[in-house]
N, C-alpha and C positions, 0 to 999 in steps of 0.2 A: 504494500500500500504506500510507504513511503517513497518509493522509488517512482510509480505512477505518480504518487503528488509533484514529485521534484519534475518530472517532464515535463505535468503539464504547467508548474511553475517558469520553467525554463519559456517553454511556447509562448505566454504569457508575457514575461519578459521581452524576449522577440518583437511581439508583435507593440506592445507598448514602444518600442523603440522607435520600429519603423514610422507609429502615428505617429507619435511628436516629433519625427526629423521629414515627413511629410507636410504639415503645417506650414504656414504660409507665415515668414517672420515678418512683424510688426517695427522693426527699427530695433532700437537698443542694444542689447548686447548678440542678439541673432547675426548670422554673416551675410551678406549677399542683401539683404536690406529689401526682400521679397521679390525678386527679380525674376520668378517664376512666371511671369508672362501672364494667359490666361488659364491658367491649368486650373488653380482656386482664385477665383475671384468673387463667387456667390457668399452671401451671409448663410444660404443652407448647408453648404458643403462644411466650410468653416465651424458649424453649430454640430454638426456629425459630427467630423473630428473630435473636437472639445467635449461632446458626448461621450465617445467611444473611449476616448483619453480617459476619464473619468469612472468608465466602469472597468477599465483595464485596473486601472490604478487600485482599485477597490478590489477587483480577485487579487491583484499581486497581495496586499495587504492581507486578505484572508489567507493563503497558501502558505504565506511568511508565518505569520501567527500559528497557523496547522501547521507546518512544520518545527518549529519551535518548540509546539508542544508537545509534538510526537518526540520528538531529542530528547526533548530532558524527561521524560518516563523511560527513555531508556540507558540513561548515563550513569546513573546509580542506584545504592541499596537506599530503602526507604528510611532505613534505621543503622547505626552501627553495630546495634546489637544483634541483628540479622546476619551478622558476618562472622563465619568459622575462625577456629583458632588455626586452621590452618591456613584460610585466607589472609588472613588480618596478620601473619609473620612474612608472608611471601610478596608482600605487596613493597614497594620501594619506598622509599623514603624520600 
């Protein structure tokens, strides 16, 4: 399960990248100063993007979190007292 999460986190990823280096820069710190021609020119297309930006941003968030959580349930004992005497001499210092 965690390994299908981390894919489709990665796809996720991906694809959040591609929108926002798709977007049409407004000035400021963007390069190229929107020189995209007619490609985006609409307020509809631009309001998609910004959409889809947005719900991308929201699964990554969820994924990060579900994964997170799935880690740390499996990185250690719940207790130390859970741990053999022969675990707990073999372990490094």
């Amino acid at each position: 399960m965690q390994t299908v999460l981390l894919v489709i986190h990665l796809l996720i990823t991906a694809a959040m990248i591609g929108v926002i280096l798709i977007q049409r820069s407004e000035g400021g710190m963007g390069l190229g100063g929107g020189t995209m021609g007619g490609l985006m020119t609409t307020r509809g297309s631009a309001n998609l993007l910004t959409h889809t930006t947005a719900v991308l941003a929201a699964c990554f968030l969820a994924t990060s979190l579900t994964l997170a959580i799935l880690a740390s349930h499996q990185s250690r004992p719940s207790s130390i007292l859970s741990l053999t005497g022969q675990e707990f001499t073999s372990r490094p210092c």
